[in-house]
N, C-alpha and C positions, 0 to 999 in steps of 0.2 A: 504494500500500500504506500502510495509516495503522497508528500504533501506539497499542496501549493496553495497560493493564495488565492484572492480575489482580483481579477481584474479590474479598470474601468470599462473595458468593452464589454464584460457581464450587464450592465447596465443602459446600453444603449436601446433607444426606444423605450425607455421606462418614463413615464408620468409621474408627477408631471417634471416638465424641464427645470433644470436648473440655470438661471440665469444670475450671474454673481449680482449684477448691477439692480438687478431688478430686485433683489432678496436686501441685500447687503444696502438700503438707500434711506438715509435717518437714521431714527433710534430703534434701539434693538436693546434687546437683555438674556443674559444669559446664567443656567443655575446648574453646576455640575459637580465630579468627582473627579480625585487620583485613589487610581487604587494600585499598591502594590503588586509585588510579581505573582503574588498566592492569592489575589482577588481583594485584600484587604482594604475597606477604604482610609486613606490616610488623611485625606486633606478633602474641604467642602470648600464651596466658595461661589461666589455671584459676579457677574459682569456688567457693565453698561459700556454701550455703542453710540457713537457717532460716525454715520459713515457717508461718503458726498463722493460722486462719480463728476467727472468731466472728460471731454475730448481735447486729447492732446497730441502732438503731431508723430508719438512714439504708438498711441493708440486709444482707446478710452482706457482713464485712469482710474480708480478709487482710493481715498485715503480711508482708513477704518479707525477710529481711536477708538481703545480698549481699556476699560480701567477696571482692573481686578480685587475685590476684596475678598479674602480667606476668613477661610472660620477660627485663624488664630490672632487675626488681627491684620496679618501682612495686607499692603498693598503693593498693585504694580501697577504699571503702565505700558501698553504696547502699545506702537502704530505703523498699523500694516498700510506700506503704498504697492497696489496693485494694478498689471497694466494687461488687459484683456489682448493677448495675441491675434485672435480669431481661433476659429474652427476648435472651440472649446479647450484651446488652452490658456493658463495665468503663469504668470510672473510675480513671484512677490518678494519684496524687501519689507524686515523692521531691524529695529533697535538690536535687540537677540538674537536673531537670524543670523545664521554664517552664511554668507553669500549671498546666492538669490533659491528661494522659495518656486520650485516649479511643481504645476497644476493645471490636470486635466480633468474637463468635463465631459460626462455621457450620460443621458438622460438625465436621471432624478438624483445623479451622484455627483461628487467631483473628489478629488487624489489629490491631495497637498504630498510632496517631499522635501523634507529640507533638515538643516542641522542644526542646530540650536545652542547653547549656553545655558544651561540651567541653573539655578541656583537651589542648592540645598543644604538645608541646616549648618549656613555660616560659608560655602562651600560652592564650586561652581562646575559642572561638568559639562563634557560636549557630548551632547545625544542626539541620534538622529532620531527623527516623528516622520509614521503615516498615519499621516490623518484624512479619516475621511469622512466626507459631511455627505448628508442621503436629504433630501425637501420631501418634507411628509405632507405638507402645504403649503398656500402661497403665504402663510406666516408662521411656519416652523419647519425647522432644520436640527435633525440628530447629527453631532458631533463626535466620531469616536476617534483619536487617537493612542498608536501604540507608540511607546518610547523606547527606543531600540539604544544599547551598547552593548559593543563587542559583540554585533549578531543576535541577543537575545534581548528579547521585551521585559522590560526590567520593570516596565508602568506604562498603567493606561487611563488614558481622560475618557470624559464623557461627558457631554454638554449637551442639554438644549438649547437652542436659541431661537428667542421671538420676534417678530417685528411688534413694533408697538406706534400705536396710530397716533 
Protein backbone atom coordinates (compact mmCIF):
# COMPACT_ATOMS: atom_id res chain seq x y z
CA UNK A 1 0.00 0.00 0.00
CA UNK A 2 1.89 3.22 -0.90
CA UNK A 3 0.97 6.69 0.29
CA UNK A 4 0.20 9.90 -1.24
CA UNK A 5 -1.22 12.89 -0.90
CA UNK A 6 -3.97 15.14 -2.10
CA UNK A 7 -3.63 16.98 -5.12
CA UNK A 8 -5.05 20.34 -6.38
CA UNK A 9 -6.26 18.75 -9.44
CA UNK A 10 -8.55 16.35 -7.16
CA UNK A 11 -10.45 19.36 -6.93
CA UNK A 12 -11.07 20.73 -10.20
CA UNK A 13 -14.64 21.24 -11.15
CA UNK A 14 -15.76 21.25 -7.49
CA UNK A 15 -18.23 24.04 -6.34
CA UNK A 16 -18.39 26.32 -5.70
CA UNK A 17 -15.00 28.27 -7.09
CA UNK A 18 -12.78 29.79 -5.23
CA UNK A 19 -11.87 33.19 -6.03
CA UNK A 20 -9.10 34.67 -3.73
CA UNK A 21 -10.29 38.29 -4.43
CA UNK A 22 -13.67 37.79 -4.26
CA UNK A 23 -13.44 35.78 -0.70
CA UNK A 24 -10.45 37.52 0.68
CA UNK A 25 -12.22 41.53 0.05
CA UNK A 26 -12.87 43.49 3.62
CA UNK A 27 -13.22 42.18 6.82
CA UNK A 28 -13.05 38.77 7.70
CA UNK A 29 -12.55 36.76 11.11
CA UNK A 30 -11.03 33.84 11.87
CA UNK A 31 -11.29 31.03 15.01
CA UNK A 32 -8.84 28.19 15.14
CA UNK A 33 -6.27 25.49 16.50
CA UNK A 34 -2.58 24.10 16.66
CA UNK A 35 -2.48 20.86 17.58
CA UNK A 36 0.59 18.93 18.09
CA UNK A 37 2.09 15.83 16.21
CA UNK A 38 -0.37 13.25 18.56
CA UNK A 39 -3.42 15.50 17.70
CA UNK A 40 -3.18 17.58 20.94
CA UNK A 41 -4.53 21.00 20.87
CA UNK A 42 -1.90 23.26 22.09
CA UNK A 43 -2.77 26.64 21.30
CA UNK A 44 -6.45 28.44 20.43
CA UNK A 45 -6.73 31.72 19.09
CA UNK A 46 -8.90 34.40 17.00
CA UNK A 47 -8.06 36.40 13.81
CA UNK A 48 -9.26 39.71 12.27
CA UNK A 49 -8.88 40.70 8.55
CA UNK A 50 -8.47 43.58 6.43
CA UNK A 51 -8.15 42.75 3.06
CA UNK A 52 -8.28 45.22 -0.28
CA UNK A 53 -7.44 44.00 -3.96
CA UNK A 54 -6.39 46.30 -6.67
CA UNK A 55 -4.94 46.09 -10.38
CA UNK A 56 -1.60 46.42 -10.61
CA UNK A 57 0.76 46.31 -13.60
CA UNK A 58 2.57 42.92 -12.17
CA UNK A 59 -1.33 41.67 -11.89
CA UNK A 60 -4.29 42.06 -9.48
CA UNK A 61 -2.83 42.52 -6.08
CA UNK A 62 -4.26 41.81 -2.40
CA UNK A 63 -2.97 43.06 0.78
CA UNK A 64 -4.44 40.95 3.80
CA UNK A 65 -3.77 42.21 7.26
CA UNK A 66 -3.91 39.69 9.88
CA UNK A 67 -3.92 40.27 13.51
CA UNK A 68 -3.75 37.34 15.74
CA UNK A 69 -4.78 36.88 19.23
CA UNK A 70 -3.88 33.40 21.33
CA UNK A 71 -5.52 32.05 24.09
CA UNK A 72 -2.32 32.92 26.14
CA UNK A 73 -2.31 36.37 25.40
CA UNK A 74 0.38 36.51 22.60
CA UNK A 75 -0.37 38.71 19.66
CA UNK A 76 0.94 38.84 16.14
CA UNK A 77 0.62 40.51 13.05
CA UNK A 78 0.83 39.31 9.58
CA UNK A 79 0.60 40.97 6.11
CA UNK A 80 0.11 38.88 3.28
CA UNK A 81 0.69 41.00 -0.24
CA UNK A 82 -0.60 38.68 -2.84
CA UNK A 83 -0.48 38.81 -6.65
CA UNK A 84 -3.16 36.68 -8.65
CA UNK A 85 -0.98 35.08 -11.78
CA UNK A 86 -3.89 33.88 -13.75
CA UNK A 87 -5.01 30.57 -14.41
CA UNK A 88 -5.56 29.93 -10.61
CA UNK A 89 -2.25 30.43 -9.49
CA UNK A 90 -0.82 33.00 -6.39
CA UNK A 91 2.18 34.53 -5.23
CA UNK A 92 2.40 35.53 -1.81
CA UNK A 93 4.87 37.44 0.20
CA UNK A 94 4.77 38.41 4.25
CA UNK A 95 6.74 39.58 7.10
CA UNK A 96 7.50 35.58 8.05
CA UNK A 97 7.59 34.02 4.95
CA UNK A 98 10.95 32.83 3.52
CA UNK A 99 10.75 33.80 0.00
CA UNK A 100 7.75 33.84 -1.86
CA UNK A 101 4.55 31.88 -0.91
CA UNK A 102 3.30 29.87 -4.08
CA UNK A 103 -0.60 28.96 -4.68
CA UNK A 104 -2.70 27.18 -6.73
CA UNK A 105 -6.20 27.12 -7.20
CA UNK A 106 -8.90 24.27 -8.58
CA UNK A 107 -12.32 24.49 -7.89
CA UNK A 108 -13.40 24.86 -4.37
CA UNK A 109 -9.65 24.47 -3.05
CA UNK A 110 -6.59 26.37 -3.20
CA UNK A 111 -2.54 24.87 -2.03
CA UNK A 112 -0.46 27.51 -0.38
CA UNK A 113 3.54 26.25 -0.13
CA UNK A 114 5.88 28.15 1.56
CA UNK A 115 8.51 28.25 4.48
CA UNK A 116 8.14 30.07 7.22
CA UNK A 117 9.90 31.36 10.61
CA UNK A 118 8.02 30.23 13.48
CA UNK A 119 8.31 31.20 16.64
CA UNK A 120 8.03 29.01 19.67
CA UNK A 121 8.23 29.28 23.40
CA UNK A 122 11.08 32.08 23.24
CA UNK A 123 12.42 30.39 20.13
CA UNK A 124 12.23 30.58 16.30
CA UNK A 125 12.31 27.68 13.74
CA UNK A 126 12.10 27.34 9.81
CA UNK A 127 9.04 25.12 8.83
CA UNK A 128 7.77 24.44 5.84
CA UNK A 129 3.26 24.63 5.77
CA UNK A 130 0.68 23.08 3.27
CA UNK A 131 -1.89 24.70 3.77
CA UNK A 132 -4.88 24.24 2.21
CA UNK A 133 -8.08 26.33 2.22
CA UNK A 134 -11.54 24.38 0.75
CA UNK A 135 -14.85 27.41 0.36
CA UNK A 136 -17.79 25.79 1.84
CA UNK A 137 -19.55 29.19 0.92
CA UNK A 138 -19.47 32.38 -0.46
CA UNK A 139 -18.77 33.39 3.25
CA UNK A 140 -16.62 30.50 4.68
CA UNK A 141 -13.50 28.82 4.12
CA UNK A 142 -11.84 25.67 6.17
CA UNK A 143 -8.34 26.22 6.71
CA UNK A 144 -6.03 23.21 7.20
CA UNK A 145 -2.59 23.52 7.43
CA UNK A 146 0.28 20.84 8.16
CA UNK A 147 3.71 22.09 9.40
CA UNK A 148 6.29 20.10 8.16
CA UNK A 149 10.26 19.74 9.55
CA UNK A 150 12.74 17.47 8.51
CA UNK A 151 9.92 15.80 6.26
CA UNK A 152 7.46 15.06 9.12
CA UNK A 153 4.23 17.12 10.37
CA UNK A 154 5.21 18.04 13.40
CA UNK A 155 1.72 20.47 13.66
CA UNK A 156 -1.28 21.21 12.21
CA UNK A 157 -3.65 24.55 12.16
CA UNK A 158 -7.17 24.68 11.44
CA UNK A 159 -9.07 27.60 10.99
CA UNK A 160 -12.32 28.86 9.88
CA UNK A 161 -12.71 31.90 8.31
CA UNK A 162 -15.72 34.24 7.77
CA UNK A 163 -16.53 37.09 5.63
CA UNK A 164 -18.39 39.43 7.77
CA UNK A 165 -20.77 42.17 6.19
Amino acid sequence: MSCSSASIDDYAGTNPKLDLAEFFNGKLTAAGVVQDFSGKVTRKFTVTMQADWNDTPQGKQGVINEWFVYDDGEKQTRVWTITDKGNGKYQGTANDILGIAHGEAQGSALRWRYDMILPVDGSEYQVHFDDWMFLVDQNTIINKSDIIKFGLTVAQVTLVISKQS
